[in-house]
C-alpha positions in Angstrom: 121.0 55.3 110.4 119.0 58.2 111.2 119.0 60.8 113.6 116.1 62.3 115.5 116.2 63.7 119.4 114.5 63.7 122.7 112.0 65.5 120.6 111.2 62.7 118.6 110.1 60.7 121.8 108.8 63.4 123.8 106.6 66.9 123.0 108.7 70.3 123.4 107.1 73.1 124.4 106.9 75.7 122.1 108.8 74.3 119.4 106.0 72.2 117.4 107.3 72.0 114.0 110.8 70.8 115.2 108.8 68.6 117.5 106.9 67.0 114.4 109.6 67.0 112.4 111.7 64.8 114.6 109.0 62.3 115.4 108.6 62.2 111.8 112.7 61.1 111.8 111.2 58.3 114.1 108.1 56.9 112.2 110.0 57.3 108.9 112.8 54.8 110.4 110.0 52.4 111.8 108.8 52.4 108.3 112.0 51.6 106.2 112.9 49.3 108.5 109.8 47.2 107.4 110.6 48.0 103.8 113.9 46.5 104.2 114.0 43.7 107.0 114.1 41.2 104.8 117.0 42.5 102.5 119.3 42.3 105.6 119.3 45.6 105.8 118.6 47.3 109.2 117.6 50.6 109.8 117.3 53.0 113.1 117.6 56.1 114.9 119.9 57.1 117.4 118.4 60.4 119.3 120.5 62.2 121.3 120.1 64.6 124.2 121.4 67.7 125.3 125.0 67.4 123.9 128.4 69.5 124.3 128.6 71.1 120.5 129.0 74.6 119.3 125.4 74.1 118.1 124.4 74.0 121.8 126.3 77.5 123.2 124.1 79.0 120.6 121.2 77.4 122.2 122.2 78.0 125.8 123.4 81.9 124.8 127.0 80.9 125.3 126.7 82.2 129.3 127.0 80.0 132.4 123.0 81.0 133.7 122.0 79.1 130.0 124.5 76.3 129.9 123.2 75.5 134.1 120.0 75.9 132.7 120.4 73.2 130.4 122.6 71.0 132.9 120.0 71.1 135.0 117.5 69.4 132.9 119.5 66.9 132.8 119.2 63.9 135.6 123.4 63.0 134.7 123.9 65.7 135.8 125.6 67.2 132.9 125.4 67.7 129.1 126.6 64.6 127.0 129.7 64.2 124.9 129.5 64.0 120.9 132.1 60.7 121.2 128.7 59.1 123.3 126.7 59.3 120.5 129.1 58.2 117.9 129.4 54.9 120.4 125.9 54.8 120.1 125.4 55.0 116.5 128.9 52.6 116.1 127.4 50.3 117.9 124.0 50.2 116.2 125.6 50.0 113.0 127.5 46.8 114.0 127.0 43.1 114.1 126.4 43.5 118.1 123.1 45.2 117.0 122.5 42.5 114.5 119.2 41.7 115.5 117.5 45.7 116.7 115.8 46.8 113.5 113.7 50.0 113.4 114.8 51.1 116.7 114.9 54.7 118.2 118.0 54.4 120.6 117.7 57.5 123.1 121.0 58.7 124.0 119.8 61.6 126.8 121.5 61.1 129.9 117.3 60.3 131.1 116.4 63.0 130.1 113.3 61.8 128.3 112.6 59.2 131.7 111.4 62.4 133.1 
């Protein structure tokens, strides 16, 4: 399981290199995947969106113009919840998912559907 972003699907202005980096997270999964397929073994991505984490008051400046700033991206309507994700990336790495093999699940609240 690997994890890339909204980034890894879409370009970000002014942030190239974290831009590259995570579509880099995505071709790299597409890749292994292929490498392993055929040993049973699955691999993919799971790329979240904006999502409630100390990480993202740093990014938003901790103040209420940032975080509606953010929110407001955001076709949900709000910023996801770290339990989302791990449902995402549970569910990925169970039998359910048995048969999605290098696959970049976006987790953005359609963000990215923009």
């Amino acid at each position: 399981m690997n994890t890339s972003s909204g980034a890894g699907i879409i370009g970000i202005k002014g942030s190239p290199a974290y831009t590259a980096a995570k579509h880099g997270v995505i071709g790299l999964t597409k890749a292994a995947a292929l490498d392993y397929a055929a040993q049973n073994i699955r691999v993919n991505a799971v790329c979240p969106g904006y999502i409630e984490t100390p990480m993202m008051d740093r990014f938003t400046g901790g103040t209420a113009e940032g975080r509606a700033k953010v929110v407001s991206e955001e076709p949900i309507g709000r910023m996801g919840r770290a339990e989302e994700i791990a449902e995402a990336v549970l569910w990925l790495c169970s039998d359910a998912a048995s048969f999605t093999v290098g696959h970049a699940l976006i987790v953005d609240g359609g963000q990215t559907v923009q």
